[in-house]
HTML snippet that shows the backbone in 3Dmol.js (N, CA, C, O; Angstrom):
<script src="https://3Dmol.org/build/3Dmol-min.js"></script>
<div id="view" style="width:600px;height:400px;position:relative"></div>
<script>
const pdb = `
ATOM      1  N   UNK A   1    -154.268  40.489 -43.234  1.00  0.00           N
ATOM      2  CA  UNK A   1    -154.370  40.813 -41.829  1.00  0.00           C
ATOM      3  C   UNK A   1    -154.797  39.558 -41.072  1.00  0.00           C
ATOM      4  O   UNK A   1    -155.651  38.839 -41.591  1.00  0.00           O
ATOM      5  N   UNK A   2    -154.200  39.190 -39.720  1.00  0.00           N
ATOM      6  CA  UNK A   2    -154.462  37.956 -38.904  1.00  0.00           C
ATOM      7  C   UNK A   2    -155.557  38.538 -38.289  1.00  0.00           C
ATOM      8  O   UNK A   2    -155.826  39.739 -38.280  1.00  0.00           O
ATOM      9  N   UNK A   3    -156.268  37.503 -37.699  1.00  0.00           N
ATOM     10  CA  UNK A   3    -157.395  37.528 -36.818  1.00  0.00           C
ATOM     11  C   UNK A   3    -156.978  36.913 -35.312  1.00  0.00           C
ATOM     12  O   UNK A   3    -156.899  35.685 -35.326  1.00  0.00           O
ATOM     13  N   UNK A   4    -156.726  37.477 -34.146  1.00  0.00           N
ATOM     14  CA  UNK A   4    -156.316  36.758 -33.595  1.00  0.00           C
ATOM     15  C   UNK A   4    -157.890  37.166 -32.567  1.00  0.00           C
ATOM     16  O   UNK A   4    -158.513  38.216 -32.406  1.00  0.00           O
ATOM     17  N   UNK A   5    -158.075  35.767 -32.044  1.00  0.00           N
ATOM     18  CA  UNK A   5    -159.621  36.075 -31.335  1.00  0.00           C
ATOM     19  C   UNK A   5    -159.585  34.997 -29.899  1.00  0.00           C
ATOM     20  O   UNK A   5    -159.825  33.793 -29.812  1.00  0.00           O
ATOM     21  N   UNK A   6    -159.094  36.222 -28.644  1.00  0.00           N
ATOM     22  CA  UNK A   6    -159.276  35.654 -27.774  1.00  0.00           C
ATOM     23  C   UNK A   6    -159.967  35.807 -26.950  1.00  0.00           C
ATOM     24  O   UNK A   6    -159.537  35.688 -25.803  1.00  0.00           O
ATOM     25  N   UNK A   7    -161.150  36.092 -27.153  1.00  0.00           N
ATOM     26  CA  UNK A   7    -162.566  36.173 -26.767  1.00  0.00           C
ATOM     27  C   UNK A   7    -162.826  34.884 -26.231  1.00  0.00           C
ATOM     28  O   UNK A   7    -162.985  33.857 -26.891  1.00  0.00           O
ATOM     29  N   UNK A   8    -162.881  35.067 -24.220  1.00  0.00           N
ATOM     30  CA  UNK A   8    -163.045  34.076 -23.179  1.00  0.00           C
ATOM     31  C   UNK A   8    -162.131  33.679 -22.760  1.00  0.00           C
ATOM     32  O   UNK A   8    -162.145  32.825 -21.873  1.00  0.00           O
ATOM     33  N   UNK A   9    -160.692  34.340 -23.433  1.00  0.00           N
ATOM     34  CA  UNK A   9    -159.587  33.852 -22.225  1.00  0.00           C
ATOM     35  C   UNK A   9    -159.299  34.692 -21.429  1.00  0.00           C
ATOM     36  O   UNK A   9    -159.465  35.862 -21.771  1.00  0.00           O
ATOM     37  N   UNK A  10    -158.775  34.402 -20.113  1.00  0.00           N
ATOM     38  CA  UNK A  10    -158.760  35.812 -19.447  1.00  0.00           C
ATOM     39  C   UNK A  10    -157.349  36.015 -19.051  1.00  0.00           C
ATOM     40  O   UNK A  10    -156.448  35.225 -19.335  1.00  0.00           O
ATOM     41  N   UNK A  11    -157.202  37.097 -18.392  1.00  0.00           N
ATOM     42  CA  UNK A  11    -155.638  37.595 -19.004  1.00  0.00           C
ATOM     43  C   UNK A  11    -154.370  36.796 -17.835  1.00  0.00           C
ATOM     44  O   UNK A  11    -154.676  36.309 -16.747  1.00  0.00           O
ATOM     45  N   UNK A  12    -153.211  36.831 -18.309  1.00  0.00           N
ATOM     46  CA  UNK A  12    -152.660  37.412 -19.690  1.00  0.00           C
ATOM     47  C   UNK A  12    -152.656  37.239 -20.845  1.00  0.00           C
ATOM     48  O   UNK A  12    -152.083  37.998 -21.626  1.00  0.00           O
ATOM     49  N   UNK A  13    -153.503  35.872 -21.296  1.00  0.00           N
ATOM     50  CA  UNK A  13    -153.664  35.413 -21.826  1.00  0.00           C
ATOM     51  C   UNK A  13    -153.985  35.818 -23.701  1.00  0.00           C
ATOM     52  O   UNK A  13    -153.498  35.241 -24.674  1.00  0.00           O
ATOM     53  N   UNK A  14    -154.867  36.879 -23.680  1.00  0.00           N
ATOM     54  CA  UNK A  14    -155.213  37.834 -24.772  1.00  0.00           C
ATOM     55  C   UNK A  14    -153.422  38.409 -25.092  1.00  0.00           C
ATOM     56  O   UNK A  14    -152.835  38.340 -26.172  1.00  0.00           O
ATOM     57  N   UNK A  15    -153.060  38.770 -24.225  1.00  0.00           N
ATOM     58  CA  UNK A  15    -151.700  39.760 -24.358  1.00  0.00           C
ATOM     59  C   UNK A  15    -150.538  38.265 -25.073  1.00  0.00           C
ATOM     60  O   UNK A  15    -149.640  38.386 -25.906  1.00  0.00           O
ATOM     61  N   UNK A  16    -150.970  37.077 -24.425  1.00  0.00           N
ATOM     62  CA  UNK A  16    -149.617  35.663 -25.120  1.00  0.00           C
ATOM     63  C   UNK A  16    -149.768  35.713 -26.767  1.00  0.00           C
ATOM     64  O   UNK A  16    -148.960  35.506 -27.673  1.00  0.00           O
ATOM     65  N   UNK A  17    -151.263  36.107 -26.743  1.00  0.00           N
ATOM     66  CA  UNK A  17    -151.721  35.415 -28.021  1.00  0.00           C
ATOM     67  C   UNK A  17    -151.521  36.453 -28.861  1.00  0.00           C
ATOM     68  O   UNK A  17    -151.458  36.071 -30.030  1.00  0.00           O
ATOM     69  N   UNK A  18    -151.386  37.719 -28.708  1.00  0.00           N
ATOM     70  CA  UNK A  18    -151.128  38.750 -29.274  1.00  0.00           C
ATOM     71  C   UNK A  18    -149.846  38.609 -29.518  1.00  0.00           C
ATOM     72  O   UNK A  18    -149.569  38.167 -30.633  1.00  0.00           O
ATOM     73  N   UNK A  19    -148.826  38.900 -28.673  1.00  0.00           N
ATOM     74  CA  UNK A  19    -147.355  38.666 -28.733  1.00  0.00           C
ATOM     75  C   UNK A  19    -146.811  37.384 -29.728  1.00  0.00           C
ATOM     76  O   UNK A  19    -145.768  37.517 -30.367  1.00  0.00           O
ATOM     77  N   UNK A  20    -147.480  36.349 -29.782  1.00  0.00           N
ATOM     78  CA  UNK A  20    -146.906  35.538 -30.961  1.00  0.00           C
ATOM     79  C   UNK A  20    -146.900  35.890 -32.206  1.00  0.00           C
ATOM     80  O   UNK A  20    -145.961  35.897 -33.002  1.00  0.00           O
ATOM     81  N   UNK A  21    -148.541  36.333 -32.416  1.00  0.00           N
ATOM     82  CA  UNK A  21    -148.311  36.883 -33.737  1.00  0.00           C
ATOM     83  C   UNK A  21    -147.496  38.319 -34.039  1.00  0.00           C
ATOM     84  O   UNK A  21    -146.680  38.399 -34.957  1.00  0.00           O
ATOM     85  N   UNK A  22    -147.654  38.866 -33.608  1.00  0.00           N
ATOM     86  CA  UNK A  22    -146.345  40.066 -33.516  1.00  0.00           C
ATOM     87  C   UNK A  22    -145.018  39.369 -33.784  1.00  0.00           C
ATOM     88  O   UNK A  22    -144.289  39.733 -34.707  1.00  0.00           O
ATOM     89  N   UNK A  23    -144.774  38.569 -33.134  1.00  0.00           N
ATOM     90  CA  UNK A  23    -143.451  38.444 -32.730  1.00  0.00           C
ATOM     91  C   UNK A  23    -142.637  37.361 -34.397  1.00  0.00           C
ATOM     92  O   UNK A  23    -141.479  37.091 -34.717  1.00  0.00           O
ATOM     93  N   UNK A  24    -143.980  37.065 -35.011  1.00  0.00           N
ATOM     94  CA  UNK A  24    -143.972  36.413 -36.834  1.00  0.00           C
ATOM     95  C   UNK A  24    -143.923  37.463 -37.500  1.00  0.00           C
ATOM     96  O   UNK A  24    -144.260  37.376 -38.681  1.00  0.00           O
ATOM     97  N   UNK A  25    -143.505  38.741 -36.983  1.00  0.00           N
ATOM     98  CA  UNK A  25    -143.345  40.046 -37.760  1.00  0.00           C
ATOM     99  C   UNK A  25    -144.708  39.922 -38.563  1.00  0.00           C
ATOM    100  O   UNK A  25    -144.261  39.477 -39.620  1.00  0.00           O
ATOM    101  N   UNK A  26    -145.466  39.979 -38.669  1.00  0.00           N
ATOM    102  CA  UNK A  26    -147.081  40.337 -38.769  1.00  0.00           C
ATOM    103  C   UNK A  26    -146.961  42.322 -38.663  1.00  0.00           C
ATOM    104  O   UNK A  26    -146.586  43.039 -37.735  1.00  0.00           O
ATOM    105  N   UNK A  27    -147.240  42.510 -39.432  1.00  0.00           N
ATOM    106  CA  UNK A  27    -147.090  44.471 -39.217  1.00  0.00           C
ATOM    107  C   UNK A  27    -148.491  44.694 -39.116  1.00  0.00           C
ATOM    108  O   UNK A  27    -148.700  45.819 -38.661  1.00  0.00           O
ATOM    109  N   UNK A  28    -149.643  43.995 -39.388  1.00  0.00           N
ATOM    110  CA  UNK A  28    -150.929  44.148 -39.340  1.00  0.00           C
ATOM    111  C   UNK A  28    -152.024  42.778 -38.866  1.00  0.00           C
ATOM    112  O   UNK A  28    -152.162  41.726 -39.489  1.00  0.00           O
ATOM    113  N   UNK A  29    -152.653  43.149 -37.695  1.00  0.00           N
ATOM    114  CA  UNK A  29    -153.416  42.498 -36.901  1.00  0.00           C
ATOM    115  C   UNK A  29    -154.549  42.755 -36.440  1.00  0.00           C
ATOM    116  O   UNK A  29    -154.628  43.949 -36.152  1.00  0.00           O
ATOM    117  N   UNK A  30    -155.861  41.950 -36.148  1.00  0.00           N
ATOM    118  CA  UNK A  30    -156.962  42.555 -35.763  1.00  0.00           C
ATOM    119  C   UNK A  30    -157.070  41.136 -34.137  1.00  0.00           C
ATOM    120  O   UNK A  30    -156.595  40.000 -34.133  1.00  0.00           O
ATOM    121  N   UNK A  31    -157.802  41.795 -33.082  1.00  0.00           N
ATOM    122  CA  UNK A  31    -157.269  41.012 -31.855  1.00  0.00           C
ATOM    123  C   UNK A  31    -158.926  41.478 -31.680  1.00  0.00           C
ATOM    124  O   UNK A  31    -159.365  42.589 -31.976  1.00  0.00           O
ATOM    125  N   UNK A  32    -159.648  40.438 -31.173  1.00  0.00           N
ATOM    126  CA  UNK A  32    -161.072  40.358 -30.477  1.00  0.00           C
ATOM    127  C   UNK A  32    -160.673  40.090 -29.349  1.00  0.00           C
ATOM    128  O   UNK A  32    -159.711  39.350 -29.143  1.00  0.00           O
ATOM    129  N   UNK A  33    -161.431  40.716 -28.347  1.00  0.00           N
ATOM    130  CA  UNK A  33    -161.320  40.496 -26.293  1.00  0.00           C
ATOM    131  C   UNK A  33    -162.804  40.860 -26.427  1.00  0.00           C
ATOM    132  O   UNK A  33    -163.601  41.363 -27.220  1.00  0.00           O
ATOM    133  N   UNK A  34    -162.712  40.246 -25.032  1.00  0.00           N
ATOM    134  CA  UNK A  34    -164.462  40.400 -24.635  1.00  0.00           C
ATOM    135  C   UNK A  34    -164.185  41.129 -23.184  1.00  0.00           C
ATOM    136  O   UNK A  34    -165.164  40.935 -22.463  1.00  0.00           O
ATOM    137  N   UNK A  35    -163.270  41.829 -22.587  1.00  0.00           N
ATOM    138  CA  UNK A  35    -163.273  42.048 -21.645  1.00  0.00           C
ATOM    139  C   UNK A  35    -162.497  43.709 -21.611  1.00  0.00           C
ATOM    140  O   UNK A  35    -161.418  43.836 -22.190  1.00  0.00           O
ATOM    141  N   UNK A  36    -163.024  44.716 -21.021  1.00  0.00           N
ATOM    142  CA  UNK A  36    -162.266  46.068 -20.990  1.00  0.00           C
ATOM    143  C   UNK A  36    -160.443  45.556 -20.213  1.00  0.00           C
ATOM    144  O   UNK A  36    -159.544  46.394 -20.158  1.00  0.00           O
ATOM    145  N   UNK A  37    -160.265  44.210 -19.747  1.00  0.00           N
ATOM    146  CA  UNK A  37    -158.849  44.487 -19.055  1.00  0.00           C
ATOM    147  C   UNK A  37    -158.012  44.485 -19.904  1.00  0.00           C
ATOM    148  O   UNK A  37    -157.082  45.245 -20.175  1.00  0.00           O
ATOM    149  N   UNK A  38    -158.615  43.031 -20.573  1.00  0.00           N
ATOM    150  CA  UNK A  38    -158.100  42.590 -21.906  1.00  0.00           C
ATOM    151  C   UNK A  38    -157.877  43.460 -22.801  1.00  0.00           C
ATOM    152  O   UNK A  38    -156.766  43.572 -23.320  1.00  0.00           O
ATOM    153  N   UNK A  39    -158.800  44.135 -23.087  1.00  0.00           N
ATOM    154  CA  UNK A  39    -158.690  46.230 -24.506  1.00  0.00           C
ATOM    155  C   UNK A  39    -157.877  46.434 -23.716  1.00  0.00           C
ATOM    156  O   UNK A  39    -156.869  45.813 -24.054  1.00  0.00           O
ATOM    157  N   UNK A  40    -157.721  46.964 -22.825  1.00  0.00           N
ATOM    158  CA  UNK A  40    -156.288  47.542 -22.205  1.00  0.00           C
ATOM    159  C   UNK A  40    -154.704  47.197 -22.109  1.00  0.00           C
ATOM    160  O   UNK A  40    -153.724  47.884 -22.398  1.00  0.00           O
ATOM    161  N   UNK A  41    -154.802  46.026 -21.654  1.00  0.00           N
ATOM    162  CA  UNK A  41    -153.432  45.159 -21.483  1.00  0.00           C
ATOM    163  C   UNK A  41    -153.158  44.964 -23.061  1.00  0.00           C
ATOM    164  O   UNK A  41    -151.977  45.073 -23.392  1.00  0.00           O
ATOM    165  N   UNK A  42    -154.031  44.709 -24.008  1.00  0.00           N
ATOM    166  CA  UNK A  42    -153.449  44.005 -25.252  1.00  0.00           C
ATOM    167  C   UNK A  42    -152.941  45.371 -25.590  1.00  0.00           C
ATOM    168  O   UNK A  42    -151.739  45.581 -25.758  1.00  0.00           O
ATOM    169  N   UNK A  43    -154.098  46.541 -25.716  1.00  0.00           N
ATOM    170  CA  UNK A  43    -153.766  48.130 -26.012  1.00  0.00           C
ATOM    171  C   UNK A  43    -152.096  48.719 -25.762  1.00  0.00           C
ATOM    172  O   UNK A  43    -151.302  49.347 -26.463  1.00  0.00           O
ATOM    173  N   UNK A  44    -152.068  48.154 -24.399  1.00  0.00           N
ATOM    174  CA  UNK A  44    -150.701  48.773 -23.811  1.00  0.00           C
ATOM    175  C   UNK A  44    -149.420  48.118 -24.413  1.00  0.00           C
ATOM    176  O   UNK A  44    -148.406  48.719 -24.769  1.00  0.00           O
ATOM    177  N   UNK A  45    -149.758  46.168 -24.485  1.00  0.00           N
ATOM    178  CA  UNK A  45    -148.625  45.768 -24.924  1.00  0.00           C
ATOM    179  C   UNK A  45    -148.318  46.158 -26.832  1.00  0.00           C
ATOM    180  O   UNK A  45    -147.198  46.253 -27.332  1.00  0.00           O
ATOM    181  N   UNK A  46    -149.259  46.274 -27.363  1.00  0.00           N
ATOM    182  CA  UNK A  46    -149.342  46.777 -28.791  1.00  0.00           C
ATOM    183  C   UNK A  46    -148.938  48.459 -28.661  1.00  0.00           C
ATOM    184  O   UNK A  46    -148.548  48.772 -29.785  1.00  0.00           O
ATOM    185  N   UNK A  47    -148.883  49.452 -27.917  1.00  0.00           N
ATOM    186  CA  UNK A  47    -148.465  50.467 -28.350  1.00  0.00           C
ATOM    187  C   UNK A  47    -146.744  50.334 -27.771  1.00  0.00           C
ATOM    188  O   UNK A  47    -145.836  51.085 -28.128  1.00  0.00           O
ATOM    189  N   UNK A  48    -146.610  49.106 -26.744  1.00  0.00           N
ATOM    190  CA  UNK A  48    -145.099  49.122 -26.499  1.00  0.00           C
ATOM    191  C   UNK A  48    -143.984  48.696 -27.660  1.00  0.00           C
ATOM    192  O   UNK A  48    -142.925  49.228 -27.992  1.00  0.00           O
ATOM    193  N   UNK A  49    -144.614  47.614 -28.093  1.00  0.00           N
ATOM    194  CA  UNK A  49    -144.490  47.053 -29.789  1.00  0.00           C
ATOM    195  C   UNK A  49    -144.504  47.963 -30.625  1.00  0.00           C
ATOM    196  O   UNK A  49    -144.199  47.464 -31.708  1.00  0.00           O
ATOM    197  N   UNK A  50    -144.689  49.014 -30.719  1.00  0.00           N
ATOM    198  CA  UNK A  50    -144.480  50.254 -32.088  1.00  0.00           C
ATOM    199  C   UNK A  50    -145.824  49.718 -32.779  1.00  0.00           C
ATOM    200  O   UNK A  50    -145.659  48.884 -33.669  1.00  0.00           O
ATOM    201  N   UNK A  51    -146.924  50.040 -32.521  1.00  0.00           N
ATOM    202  CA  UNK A  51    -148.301  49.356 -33.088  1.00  0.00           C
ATOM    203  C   UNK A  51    -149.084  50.625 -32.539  1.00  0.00           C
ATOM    204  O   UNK A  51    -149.172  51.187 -31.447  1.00  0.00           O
ATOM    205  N   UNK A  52    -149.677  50.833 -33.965  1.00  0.00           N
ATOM    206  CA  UNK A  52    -151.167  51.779 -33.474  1.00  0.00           C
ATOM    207  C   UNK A  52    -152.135  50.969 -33.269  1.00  0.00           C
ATOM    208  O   UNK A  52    -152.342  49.900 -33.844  1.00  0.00           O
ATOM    209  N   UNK A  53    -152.772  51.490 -32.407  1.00  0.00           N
ATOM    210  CA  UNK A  53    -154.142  50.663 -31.626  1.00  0.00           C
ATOM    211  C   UNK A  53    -155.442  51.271 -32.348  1.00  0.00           C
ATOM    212  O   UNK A  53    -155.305  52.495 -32.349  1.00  0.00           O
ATOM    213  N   UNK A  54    -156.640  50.903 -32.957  1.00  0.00           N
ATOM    214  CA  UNK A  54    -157.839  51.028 -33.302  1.00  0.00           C
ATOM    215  C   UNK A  54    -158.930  50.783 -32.539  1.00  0.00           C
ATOM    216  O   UNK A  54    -159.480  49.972 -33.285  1.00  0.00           O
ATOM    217  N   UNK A  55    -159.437  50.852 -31.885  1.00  0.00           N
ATOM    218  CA  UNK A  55    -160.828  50.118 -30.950  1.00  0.00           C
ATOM    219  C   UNK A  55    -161.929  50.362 -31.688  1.00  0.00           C
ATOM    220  O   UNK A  55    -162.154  51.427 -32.262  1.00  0.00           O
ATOM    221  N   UNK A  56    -162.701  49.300 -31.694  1.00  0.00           N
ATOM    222  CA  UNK A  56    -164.279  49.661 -32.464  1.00  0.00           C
ATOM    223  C   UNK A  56    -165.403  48.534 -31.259  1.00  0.00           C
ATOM    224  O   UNK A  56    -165.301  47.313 -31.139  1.00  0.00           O
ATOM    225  N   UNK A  57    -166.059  49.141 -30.775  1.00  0.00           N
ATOM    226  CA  UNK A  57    -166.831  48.114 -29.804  1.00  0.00           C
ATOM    227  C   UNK A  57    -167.846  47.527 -30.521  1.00  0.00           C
ATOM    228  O   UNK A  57    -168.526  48.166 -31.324  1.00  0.00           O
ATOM    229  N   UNK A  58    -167.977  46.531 -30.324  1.00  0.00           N
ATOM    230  CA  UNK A  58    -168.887  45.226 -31.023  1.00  0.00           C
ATOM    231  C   UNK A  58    -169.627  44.599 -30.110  1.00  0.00           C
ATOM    232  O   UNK A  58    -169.404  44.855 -28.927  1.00  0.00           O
ATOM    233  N   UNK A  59    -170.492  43.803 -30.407  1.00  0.00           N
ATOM    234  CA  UNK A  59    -171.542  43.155 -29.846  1.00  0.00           C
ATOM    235  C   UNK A  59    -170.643  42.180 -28.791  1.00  0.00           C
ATOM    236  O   UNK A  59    -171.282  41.769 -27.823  1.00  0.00           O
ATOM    237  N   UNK A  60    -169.718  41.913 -28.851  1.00  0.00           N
ATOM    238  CA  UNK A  60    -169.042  40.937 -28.367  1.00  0.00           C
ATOM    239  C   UNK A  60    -167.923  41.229 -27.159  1.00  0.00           C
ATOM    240  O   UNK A  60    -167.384  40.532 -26.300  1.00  0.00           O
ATOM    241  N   UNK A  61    -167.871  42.483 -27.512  1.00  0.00           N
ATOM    242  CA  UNK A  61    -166.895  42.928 -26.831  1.00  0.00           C
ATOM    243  C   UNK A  61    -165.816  44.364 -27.723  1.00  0.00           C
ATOM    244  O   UNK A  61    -166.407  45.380 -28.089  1.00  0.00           O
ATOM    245  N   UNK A  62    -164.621  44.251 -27.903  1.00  0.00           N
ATOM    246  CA  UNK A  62    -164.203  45.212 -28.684  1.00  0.00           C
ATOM    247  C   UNK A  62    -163.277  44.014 -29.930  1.00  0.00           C
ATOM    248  O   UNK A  62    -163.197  42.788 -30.003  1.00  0.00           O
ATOM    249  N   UNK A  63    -162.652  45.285 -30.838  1.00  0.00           N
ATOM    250  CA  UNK A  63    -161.934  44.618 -31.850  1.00  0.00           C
ATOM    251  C   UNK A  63    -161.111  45.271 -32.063  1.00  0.00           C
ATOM    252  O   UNK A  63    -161.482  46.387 -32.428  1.00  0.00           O
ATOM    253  N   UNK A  64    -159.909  45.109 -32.010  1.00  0.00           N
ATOM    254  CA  UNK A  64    -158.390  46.235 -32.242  1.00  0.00           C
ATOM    255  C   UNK A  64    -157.943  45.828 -33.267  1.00  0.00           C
ATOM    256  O   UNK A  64    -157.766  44.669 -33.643  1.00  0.00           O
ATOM    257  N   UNK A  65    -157.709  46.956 -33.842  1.00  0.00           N
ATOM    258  CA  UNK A  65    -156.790  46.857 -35.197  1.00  0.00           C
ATOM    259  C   UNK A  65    -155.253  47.187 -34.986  1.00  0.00           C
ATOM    260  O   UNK A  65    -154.951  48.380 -35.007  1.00  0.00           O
ATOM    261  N   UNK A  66    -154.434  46.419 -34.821  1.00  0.00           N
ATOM    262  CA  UNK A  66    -153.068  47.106 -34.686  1.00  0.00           C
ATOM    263  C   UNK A  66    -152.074  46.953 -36.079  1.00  0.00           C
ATOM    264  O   UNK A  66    -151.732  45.879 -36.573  1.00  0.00           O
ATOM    265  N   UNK A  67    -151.825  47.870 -36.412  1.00  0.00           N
ATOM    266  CA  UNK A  67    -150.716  48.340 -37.140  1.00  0.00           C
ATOM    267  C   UNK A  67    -149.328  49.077 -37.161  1.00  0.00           C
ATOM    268  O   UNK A  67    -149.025  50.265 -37.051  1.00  0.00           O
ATOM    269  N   UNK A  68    -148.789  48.224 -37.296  1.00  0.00           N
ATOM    270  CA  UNK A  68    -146.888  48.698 -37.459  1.00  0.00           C
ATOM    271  C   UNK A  68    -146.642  49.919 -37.515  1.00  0.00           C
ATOM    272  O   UNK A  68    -146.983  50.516 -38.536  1.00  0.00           O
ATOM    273  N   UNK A  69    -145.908  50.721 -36.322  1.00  0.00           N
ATOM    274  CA  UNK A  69    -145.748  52.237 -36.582  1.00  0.00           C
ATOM    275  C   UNK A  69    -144.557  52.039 -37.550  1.00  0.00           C
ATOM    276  O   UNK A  69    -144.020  53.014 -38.075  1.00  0.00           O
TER     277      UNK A  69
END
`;
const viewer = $3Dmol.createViewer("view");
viewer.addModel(pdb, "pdb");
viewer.setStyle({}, {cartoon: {color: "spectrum"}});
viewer.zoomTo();
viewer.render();
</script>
């Protein structure tokens, strides 16, 4: 599983960095944001991608697990 951790960029930025690794056919990913827009936008572009979304909130912010429907 990749780690993709864009914790302090602000958007769209979380959503670029997401989309690359997706786009390396990666079927399993974990994405750190520090920001609720960021959980959202990455959330939305990962369930458009055929990806289940996970949220677990952390000290830092949240951590999504997305996996390949």
């Amino acid at each position: 599983m990749q780690i993709v951790d864009t914790r302090g960029l602000s958007c769209p930025q979380p959503v670029i960095e997401t989309k690359k690794v997706i786009d390396t056919k990666e079927t399993e990913l974990q994405v750190l944001v520090d920001t609720i827009a960021a959980k959202e936008n990455v959330s939305r572009y990962a369930k458009a991608a055929k990806f289940s979304v996970s949220d677990t909130k952390t000290a830092y912010g949240w951590s999504l697990e997305l996996k390949k429907l």
